[in-house]
N, C-alpha and C positions, 0 to 999 in steps of 0.2 A: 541323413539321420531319419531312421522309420520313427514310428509312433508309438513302440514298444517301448525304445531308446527314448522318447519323449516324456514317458510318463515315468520312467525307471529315474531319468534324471533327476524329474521335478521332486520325487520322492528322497532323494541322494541328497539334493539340497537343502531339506524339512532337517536332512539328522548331523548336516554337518555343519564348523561354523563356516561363517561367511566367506571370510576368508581363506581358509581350506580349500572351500568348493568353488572360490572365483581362480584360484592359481592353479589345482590341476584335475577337475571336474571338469569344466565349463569349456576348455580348448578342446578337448576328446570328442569324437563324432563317432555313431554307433552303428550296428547292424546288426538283428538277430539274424541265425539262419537254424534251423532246427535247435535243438536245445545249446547252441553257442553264441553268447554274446560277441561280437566280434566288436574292441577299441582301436579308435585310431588317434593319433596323439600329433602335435606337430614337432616334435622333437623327440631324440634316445635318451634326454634327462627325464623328459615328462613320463615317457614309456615306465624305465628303471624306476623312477618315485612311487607314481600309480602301482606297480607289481607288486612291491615291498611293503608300501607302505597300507594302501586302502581295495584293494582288490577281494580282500574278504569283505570288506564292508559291501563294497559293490555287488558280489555274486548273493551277498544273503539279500541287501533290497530287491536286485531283480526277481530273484527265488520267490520274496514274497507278493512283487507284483504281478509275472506272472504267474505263478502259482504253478511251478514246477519247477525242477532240475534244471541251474542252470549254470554252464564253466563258461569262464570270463578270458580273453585272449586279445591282450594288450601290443601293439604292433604301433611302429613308424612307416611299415612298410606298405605300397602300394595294395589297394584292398584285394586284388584280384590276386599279387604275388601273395597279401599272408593267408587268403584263403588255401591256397593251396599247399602251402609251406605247414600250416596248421592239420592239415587234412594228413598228413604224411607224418609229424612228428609235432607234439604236443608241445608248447613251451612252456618252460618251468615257471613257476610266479615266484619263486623264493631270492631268483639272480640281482644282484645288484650293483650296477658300474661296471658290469662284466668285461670287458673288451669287445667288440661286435664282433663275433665268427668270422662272418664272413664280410670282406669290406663292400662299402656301398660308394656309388658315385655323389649322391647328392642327397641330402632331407627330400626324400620323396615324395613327401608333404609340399613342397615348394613348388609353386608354379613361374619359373621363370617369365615375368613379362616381355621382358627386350633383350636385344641381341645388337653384337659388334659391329653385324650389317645396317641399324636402322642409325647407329653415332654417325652424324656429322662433325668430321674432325678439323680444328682453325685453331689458329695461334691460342686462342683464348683455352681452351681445351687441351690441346695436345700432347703437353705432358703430363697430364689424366690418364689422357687414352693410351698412349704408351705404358705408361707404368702399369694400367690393368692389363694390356698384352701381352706384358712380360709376366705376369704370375701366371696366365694360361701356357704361354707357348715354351716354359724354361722344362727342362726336362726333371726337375726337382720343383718342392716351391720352393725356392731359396730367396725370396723375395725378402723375407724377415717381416718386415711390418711395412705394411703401408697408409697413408693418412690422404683420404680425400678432403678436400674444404671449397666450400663455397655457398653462397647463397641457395634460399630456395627455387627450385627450379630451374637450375641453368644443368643437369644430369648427373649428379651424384648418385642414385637409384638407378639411372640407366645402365652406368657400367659398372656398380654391383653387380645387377643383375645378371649383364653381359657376362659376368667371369663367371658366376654361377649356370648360365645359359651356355658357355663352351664348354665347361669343365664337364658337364652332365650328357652332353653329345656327343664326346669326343672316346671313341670307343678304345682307346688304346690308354685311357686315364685310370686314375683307380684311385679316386682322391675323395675320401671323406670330406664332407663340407657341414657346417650349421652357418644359418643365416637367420637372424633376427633382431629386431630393434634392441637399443640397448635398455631400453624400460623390463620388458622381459628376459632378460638375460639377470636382468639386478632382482628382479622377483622371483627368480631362482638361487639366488645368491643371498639374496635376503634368506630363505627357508635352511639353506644349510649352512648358513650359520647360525641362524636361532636353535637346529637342530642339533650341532657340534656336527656335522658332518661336512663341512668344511673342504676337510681331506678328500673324503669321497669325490665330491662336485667336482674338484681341479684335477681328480684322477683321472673323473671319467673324460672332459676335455682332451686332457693330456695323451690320452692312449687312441682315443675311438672320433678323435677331429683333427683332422691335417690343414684344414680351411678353415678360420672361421671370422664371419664376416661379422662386424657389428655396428646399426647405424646409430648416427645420432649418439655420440660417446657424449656430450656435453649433459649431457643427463645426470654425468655419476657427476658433479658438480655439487661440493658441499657434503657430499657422505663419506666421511674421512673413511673409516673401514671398507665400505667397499672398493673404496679406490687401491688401497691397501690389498685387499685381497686382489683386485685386477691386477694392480701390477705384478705380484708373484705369479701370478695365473698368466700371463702373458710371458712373463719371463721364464717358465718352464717350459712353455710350449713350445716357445723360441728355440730352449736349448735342444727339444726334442725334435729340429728338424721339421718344429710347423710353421704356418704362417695366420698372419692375422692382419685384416683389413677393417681401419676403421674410417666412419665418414662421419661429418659435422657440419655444422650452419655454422663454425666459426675458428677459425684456426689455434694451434694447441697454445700459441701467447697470449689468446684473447682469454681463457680460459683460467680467470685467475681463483678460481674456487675449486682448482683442482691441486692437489700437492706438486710440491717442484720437481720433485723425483720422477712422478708419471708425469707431469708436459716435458720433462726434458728425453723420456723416453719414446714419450710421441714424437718430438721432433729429431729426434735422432734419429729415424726410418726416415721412407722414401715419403717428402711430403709435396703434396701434388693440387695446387688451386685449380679452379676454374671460374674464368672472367665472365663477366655479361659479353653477349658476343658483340660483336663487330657487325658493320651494316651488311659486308661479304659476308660473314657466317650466315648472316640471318638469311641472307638471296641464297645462300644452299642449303641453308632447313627448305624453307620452301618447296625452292626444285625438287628436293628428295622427297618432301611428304606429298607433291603432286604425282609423283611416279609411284606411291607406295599405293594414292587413292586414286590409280589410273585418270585424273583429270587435267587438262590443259589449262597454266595458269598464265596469262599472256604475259609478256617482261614487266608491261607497265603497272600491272596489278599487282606484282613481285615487288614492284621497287616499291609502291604505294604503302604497301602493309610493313614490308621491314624499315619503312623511315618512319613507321607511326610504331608499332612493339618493338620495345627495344630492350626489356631490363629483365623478360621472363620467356624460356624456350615454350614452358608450357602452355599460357597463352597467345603464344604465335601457333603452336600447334593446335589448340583450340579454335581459334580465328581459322585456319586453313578446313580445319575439319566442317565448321559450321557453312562454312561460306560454300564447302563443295556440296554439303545436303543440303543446302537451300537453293543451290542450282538444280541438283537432280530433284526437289519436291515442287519446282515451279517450270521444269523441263525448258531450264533455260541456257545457253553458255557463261561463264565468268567473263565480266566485266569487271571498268572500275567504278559502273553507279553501283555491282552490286556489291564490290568488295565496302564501296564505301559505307553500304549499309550496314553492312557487317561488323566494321570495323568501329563504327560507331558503340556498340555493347563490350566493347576493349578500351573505350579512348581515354578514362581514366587512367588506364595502366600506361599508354604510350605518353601522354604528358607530361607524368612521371610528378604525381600529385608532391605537393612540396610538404612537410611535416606539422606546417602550420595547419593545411588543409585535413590530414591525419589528424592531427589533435580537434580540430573543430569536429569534426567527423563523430569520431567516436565520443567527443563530449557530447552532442545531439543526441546518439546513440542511448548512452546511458544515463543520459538527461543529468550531466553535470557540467561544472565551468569550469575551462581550464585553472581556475586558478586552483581550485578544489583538486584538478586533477594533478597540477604541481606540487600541492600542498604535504605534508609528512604525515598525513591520516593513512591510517592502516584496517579502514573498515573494509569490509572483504569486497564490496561494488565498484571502491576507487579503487582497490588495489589490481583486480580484475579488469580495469578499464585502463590502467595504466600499462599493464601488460600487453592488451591489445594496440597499444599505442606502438609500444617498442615492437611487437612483431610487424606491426604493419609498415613501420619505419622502415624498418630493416629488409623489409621484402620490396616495398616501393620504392627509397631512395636511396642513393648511392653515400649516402652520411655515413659516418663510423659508429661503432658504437661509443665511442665516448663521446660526441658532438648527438648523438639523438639521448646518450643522457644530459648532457646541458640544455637541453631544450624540455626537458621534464624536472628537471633540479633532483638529479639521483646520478650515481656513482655508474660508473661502465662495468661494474662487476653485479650491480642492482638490473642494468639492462637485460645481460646475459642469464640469471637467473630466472627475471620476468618471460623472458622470451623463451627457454626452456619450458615453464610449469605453461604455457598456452600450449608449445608442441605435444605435452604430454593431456592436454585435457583434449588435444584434436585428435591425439591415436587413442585414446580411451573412447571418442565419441560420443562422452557425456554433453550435457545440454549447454556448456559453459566455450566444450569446443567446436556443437553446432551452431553454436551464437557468432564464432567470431568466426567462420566460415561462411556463414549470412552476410558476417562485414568486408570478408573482402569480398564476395561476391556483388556486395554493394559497391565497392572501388573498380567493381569490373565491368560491373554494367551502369 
């Protein structure tokens, strides 16, 4: 985003309301180049909105900020493809929900992080990783629906991305994809339906996405309409021949704030766990992430770290990462004094803190007492501290969710709830979700 784009914003955001300009102002990134604004959008909803909707608005502030002629040209597509796609033939601002001309492989916008080759596959996983094989490798997607579940960090996002990271390389594919958390998919759902366009939104799905991948579904929890709307929107797509993959921190029975009709259509597709690994899984994370950072991990420093992490891939991968730049910044070989340094800023996680430990914790934290934090007060510090209770439970112990609500005196649909509004305040990364990111960081080190 240049400076032109910066100051045209800031002005954009003076005339609209807040909300307007945080849903589809604020994801757009900009470019002048001679008298043409060029938008980039992370999605073909956002595109199609912006065109229709505020794109005059937009071309008269730039107009006035910089003080000349200027046409606005709204694109999902790579900047390089829409400069030159724009250079040749102007695109209309009036189209909306149009069908996409020509198809695309993937949200261009997206940057696949990971790939099929970096999964390490074990019992605990495997029918994961199968199941996202099969939507890449089938020669239709006829997969129908699929449902990831599992905790955090053991690779739900991995092979997302993975299927999103095949399907966009594979030169003989031709498969429309959208990929995005399910918070933003519902804040586009929310607008057309306060708009009555409704119809539109599920057209455009319907015609111009053959993939579409949504995480973190336990979100639509408690919003009866939009559930409502998803499931017709899903069950069109279905019948048109598409497919839709969703993933969760909690399987579609645990989900009881969701209508019966959509968990029973979730669990009706292909639904696919994955466990904390295994002490063998973990010995070939390892070996693989030592061959990925070309460094020699000796056996006994292998076994040492995966019999101490056990319940999160992400900080075993962390541990391996760290422990091989702090050999190359003190040009030394891995050992096990120095793995055991290392693993020393993990050892909370490998102990596998118990939930009494979690609650004292976060009572410290937010300078309350358990008993205050059991108690049925609903002022917003306990309720926020009680939250963090349940995520961290849930991320550190192998408890259910109904036994880490008996241990806070709240209901297993009150857990899931709580633990949801924390994942949404940690992908917003307001101050509430850089708090409790501070805390487990504190569990980690």
């Amino acid at each position: 985003m240049n400076g032109q784009w910066g100051k045209i914003k800031k002005n954009i955001e003076k005339s609209l309301k807040s909300g307007l300009f945080q849903l589809w102002i604020r994801p757009l990134e900009g470019e002048i180049q001679d008298s043409t604004l060029f938008l980039f959008s992370p999605n073909d909803f956002i595109t199609s909105w912006v065109k229709d909707r505020l794109i005059s608005n937009i071309r008269d502030i730039a107009e006035n900020t910089i003080g000349k002629k200027i046409e606005v040209v709204v694109s999902t597509k790579k900047k390089q493809d829409s400069k030159i796609r724009v250079q040749k033939k102007r695109i209309k601002t009036s189209q909306l929900y149009l069908p996409t001309q020509k198809k695309y492989k993937e949200n261009k916008t997206t940057i696949w992080r990971y790939s099929f080759n970096d999964f390490v596959v074990g019992p605990q996983n495997r029918m994961a990783y199968a199941a996202c094989r099969e939507v890449c490798t089938s020669q239709i997607l006829n997969v129908g629906r699929l449902f990831l579940a599992s905790s955090p960090g053991l690779g739900k996002t991995h092979l997302i991305h993975s299927i999103g990271n095949y399907l966009s390389s594979t030169k003989n594919k031709n498969i429309r994809m959208s990929y995005l958390p399910s918070e933003q998919f519902a804040n586009q759902l929310v607008w057309a339906i306060k708009t009555k366009e409704i119809d539109q939104f599920k057209r455009f799905y319907r015609e111009n996405v053959d993939l579409l991948l949504l995480e973190d579904i336990h979100f639509f929890q408690g919003k009866a309409k939009m559930q409502e709307e998803l499931l017709l929107l899903i069950k069109s797509m279905e019948e048109n021949g598409k497919t839709v993959i969703f993933s969760s921190s909690f399987l579609p029975k645990e989900l009881k704030d969701l209508d019966p009709q959509l968990v029973s259509y979730l669990s009706s597709g292909i639904l696919a766990c994955i466990e904390k690994p295994d002490f063998n899984l973990r010995m070939e994370i390892i070996k693989k992430k030592a061959r990925i950072y070309e460094v020699k991990i000796p056996e006994t420093v292998s076994k040492f770290i995966a019999s101490k992490i056990k319940s999160d891939i992400r900080q075993l991968e962390s541990c391996i990462k760290n422990m091989t730049l702090k050999a190359k910044l003190l040009n030394t070989t891995i050992d096990l004094e120095l793995a055991k340094e290392v693993v020393q800023n993990h050892i909370q996680i490998t102990e596998s803190p118990s939930i009494k430990e979690i609650i004292n914790t976060v009572c410290s934290v937010f300078e309350l007492s358990p008993e205050t934090l059991r108690s049925k007060s609903r002022k917003r510090n306990i309720v926020v501290a009680r939250n963090s209770a349940f995520y961290l439970a849930r991320r550190f112990t192998d408890l259910s969710l109904k036994e880490i609500g008996l241990h806070l005196n709240r209901r297993h649909s009150t857990v899931i709830k709580g633990i949801t509004n924390i994942e949404r305040e940690i992908y917003r990364d307001t101050p509430i979700g850089r708090q409790l990111i501070r805390l487990v960081e504190r569990f980690e080190n």
